[in-house]
C-alpha positions as CSV (number, residue, x, y, z in Angstrom):
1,X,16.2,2.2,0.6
2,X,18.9,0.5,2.6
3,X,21.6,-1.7,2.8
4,X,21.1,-3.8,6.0
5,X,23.2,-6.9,7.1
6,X,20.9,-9.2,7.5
7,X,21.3,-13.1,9.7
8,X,20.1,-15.4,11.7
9,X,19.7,-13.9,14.8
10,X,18.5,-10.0,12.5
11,X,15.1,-8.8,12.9
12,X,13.9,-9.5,10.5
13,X,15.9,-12.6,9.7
14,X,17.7,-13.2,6.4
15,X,15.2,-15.3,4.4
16,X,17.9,-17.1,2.8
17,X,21.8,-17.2,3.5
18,X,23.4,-14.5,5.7
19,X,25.1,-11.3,4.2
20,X,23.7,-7.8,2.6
21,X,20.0,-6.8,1.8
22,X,18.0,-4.0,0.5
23,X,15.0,-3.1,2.8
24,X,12.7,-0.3,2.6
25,X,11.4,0.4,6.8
26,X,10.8,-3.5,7.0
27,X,10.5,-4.5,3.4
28,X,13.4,-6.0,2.1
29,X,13.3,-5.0,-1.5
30,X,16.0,-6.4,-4.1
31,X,17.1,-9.9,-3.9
32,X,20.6,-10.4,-1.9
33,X,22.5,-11.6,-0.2
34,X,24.8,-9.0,-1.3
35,X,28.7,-10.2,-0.6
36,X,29.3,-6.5,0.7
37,X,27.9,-3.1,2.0
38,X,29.5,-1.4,-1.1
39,X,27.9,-4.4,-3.9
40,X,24.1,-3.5,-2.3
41,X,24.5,0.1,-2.7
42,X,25.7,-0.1,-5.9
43,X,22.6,-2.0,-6.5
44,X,20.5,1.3,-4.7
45,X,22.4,3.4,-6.7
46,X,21.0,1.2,-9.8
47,X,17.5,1.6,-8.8
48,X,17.4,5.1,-8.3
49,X,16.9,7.5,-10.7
50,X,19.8,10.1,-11.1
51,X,19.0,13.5,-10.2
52,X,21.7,15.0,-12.3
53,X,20.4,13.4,-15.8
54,X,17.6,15.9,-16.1
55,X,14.4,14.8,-17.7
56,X,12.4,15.4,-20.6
57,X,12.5,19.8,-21.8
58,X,9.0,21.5,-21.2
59,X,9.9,23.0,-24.4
């Protein structure tokens, strides 16, 4: 996932107000506009599982 600036004149085009989306190749993903770069990837960084949390013990 991405952040991509997405507008009128974007391929694709932003499907509703110009600013910040989360695409996936040519999927855009999360709703947006974001108001910034930094606000849509702390909206990845929300999706995304954390590496560092571990998971469940196999013991």
């Amino acid at each position: 996932m991405i952040a991509v600036y997405l507008d009128d004149g974007s391929d694709p085009v932003a499907p509703r107000e110009n600013g910040w989306y989360i695409m996936d190749g040519t999927t855009i993903l999360l709703a947006g506009p974001f108001s910034s770069r930094e606000e849509a990837i702390l909206a990845i960084d929300e999706q995304e599982p954390d590496p560092e949390a571990g998971g469940p013990s196999p013991f």
